[in-house]
N, C-alpha and C positions, 0 to 999 in steps of 0.2 A: 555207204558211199560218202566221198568226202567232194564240196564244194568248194572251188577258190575261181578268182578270176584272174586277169595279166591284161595290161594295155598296153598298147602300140602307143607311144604319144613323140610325136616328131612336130619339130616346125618346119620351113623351108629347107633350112640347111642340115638340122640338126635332126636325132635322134635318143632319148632317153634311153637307157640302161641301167641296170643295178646288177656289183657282182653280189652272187650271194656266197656267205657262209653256212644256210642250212638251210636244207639238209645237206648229209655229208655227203651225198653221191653228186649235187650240185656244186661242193665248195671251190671258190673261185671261178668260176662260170658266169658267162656273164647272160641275163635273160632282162624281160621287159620286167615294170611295177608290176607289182599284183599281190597279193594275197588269200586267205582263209575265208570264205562269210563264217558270217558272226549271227548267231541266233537274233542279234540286237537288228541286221541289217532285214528291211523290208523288201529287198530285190536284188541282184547284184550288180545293178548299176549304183546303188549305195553304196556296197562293198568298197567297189573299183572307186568312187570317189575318196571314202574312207582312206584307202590304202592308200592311192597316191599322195595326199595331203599326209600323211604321217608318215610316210617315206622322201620326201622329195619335198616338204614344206609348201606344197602350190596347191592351194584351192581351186578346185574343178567344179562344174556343172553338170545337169543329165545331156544337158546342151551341147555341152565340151563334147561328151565320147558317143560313138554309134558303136552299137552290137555289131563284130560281123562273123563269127563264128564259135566254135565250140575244140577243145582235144580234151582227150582222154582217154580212159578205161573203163569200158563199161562199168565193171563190176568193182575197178576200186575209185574213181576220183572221174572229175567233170569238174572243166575249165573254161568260164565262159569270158570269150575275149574281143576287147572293145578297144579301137582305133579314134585317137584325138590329133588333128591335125591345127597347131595354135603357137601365136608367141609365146604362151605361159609357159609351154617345154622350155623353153630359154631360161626361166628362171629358177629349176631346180637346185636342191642343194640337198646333202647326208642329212638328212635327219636322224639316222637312228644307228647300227654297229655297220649293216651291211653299205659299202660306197656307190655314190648316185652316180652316172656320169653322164657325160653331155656329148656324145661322138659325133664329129662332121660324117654326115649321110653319106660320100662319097668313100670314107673310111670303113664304113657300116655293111658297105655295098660291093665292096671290090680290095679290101684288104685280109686276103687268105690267110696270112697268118692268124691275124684277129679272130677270122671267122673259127678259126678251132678253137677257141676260149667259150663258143655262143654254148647254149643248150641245145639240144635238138631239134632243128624245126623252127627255129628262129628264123633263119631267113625267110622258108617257107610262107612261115604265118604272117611275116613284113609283107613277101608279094601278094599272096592271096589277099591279106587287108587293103593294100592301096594300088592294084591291078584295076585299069579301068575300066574295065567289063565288071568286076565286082561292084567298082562307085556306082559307076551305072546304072547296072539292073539291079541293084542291092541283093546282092550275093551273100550267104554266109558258106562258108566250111565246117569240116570236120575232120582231124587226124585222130586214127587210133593207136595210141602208142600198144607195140607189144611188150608182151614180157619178159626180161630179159633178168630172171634172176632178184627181179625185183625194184632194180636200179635200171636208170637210160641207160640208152646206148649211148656208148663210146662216141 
């Protein structure tokens, strides 16, 4: 089984984003930061720090992000996904092939064309992260994706 993480990181207004180029069944999609752990990483809130800072040039803390849930497949991959709510979303920029971008939350949140660009479960995983019942009682989730040939769904 393979490991990666993805975070939620919004400020007030805004919303981070990365579209990706790969894999191919993602390209042009647009989903949250995240990436692969890495043998080198002690836990995946290192990971999620990691990634961000080399995707997005912003240095985060363990402080910055809270765990709040989990997707996956059992039997091929587990994504553990952590919610940052701070000015420093403000200050991302590309660092690397695939582009960062900075969406106004109300764009994020109610423009349907847009929204068929997301991955799957993007919005989802937005409300179930910042749903105040979740802040709250400190909720986490879990979506399982099915299998569908190998590739998301459409």
């Amino acid at each position: 089984m393979k490991d990666y993480v993805l975070g939620i990181a919004e400020s007030n207004d805004n919303i981070v984003l990365i579209q990706k180029l790969r894999p191919e069944e993602q390209n042009g999609r647009f989903n949250f930061v995240g990436g692969k752990v890495e043998t080198t990483d002690e836990a995946t809130i290192d990971t999620m720090i990691r990634e961000f800072k080399e995707e997005t040039g912003v240095q985060t803390s363990k402080d910055d992000w809270k765990f709040v849930g989990n997707l996956g497949r059992e039997a091929d991959f587990l994504i553990d996904v952590f919610y940052m709510n701070s000015d420093k979303a403000n200050l991302v920029d590309t660092q690397e092939d695939e582009k960062i971008f900075l969406v106004q939350k109300d764009v994020f949140l109610h423009d349907v064309e847009f929204q068929k660009t997301f991955m799957p479960n993007l919005l989802a995983m937005y409300y179930l992260a910042t749903s105040t019942d979740a802040t709250k009682y400190n909720c986490e989730f879990f979506i399982e994706y099915p299998v569908f040939g190998g590739k998301y769904a459409p």
